[in-house]
C-alpha positions, -999 to 999 in steps of 0.1 A, spaced: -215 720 659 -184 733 661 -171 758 629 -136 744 629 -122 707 633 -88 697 643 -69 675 608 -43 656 616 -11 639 599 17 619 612 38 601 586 67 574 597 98 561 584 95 523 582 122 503 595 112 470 578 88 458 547 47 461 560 51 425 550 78 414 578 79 397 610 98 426 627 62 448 620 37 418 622 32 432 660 27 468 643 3 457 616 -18 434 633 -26 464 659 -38 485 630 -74 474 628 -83 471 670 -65 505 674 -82 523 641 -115 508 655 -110 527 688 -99 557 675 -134 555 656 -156 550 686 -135 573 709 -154 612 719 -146 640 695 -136 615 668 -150 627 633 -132 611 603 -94 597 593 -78 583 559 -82 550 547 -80 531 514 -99 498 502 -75 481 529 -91 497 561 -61 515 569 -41 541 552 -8 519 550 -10 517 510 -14 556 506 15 576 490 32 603 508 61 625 496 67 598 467 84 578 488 71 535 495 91 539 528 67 566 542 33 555 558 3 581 564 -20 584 595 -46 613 589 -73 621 608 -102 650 619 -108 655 653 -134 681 675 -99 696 693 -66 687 709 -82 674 742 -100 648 721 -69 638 699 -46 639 730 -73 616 750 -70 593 722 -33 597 711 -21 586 750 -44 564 767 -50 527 758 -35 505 732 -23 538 710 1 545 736 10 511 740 21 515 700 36 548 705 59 533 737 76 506 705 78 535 677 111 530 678 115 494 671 89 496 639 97 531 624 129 553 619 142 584 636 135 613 618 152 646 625 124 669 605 86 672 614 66 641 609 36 653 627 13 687 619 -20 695 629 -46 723 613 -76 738 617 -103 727 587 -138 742 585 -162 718 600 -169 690 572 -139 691 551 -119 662 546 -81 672 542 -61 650 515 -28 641 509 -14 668 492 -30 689 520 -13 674 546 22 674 525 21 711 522 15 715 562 42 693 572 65 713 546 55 743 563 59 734 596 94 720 586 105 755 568 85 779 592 79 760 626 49 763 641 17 791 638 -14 794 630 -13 781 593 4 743 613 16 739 643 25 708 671 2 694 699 27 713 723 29 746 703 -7 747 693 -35 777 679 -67 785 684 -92 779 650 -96 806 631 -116 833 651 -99 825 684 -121 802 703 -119 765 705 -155 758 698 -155 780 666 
């Protein structure tokens, strides 16, 4: 058991209503791609309400924003995930579902094994990463940090 886990937010801009035909593509690959993201190696946990998904969670007070958090064992396991299969089939039509956004929609953390970050959590690491860039506190898949003690395994 590892002492640290990797958290995880990305947040997105819609383009359209959840509701609309121009993201009924987008929504209806919500459940097969959460449920491979929960079977896949070094997956540990991720948001969701009553719905399954974490489409109907606040962020930043704003019904335009969606949330995707999630705890992971490291990078390797989030990048395995994050660009093989059906995610990257999503992440190749971003563009048509969500808006571009100049500022930091993504940060990543180090968490003590166990913990399960929330909301307000992952609002104050994007904000951090968008006023301080990244380091150890947040930081970016390509500019990442060691956990806390300076080995990957804890």
């Amino acid at each position: 058991m590892t002492a640290y886990e990797l958290a995880q937010v990305n947040i997105a801009r819609l383009k359209y209503p959840l509701d609309s035909v121009e993201l009924k593509d987008f929504v209806d690959a919500l459940d097969p791609v959460n449920a491979v993201a929960d079977q896949s190696d070094g997956f540990v946990w991720r948001l969701q309400s009553d719905s399954g998904n974490a489409t109907d969670v606040p962020v930043f007070g704003d019904e335009w924003l969606i949330v995707n958090m999630s705890v992971w064992r490291d990078p390797d396991a989030l990048k395995a995930f994050m660009y093989e299969g059906q995610h990257r089939e999503l992440l190749a039509r971003r563009r048509e579902w969500f808006e571009r956004v100049e500022e930091a929609m993504t940060a990543l953390w180090w968490v003590p094994a166990g913990h399960r970050p929330t909301v307000a959590e992952a609002e104050r690491h994007l904000r951090h990463l968008r006023e301080n860039g990244p380091a150890a506190y947040t930081f970016t898949l390509r500019d990442s940090f060691p956990p806390p003690g300076g080995n990957e395994q804890g």
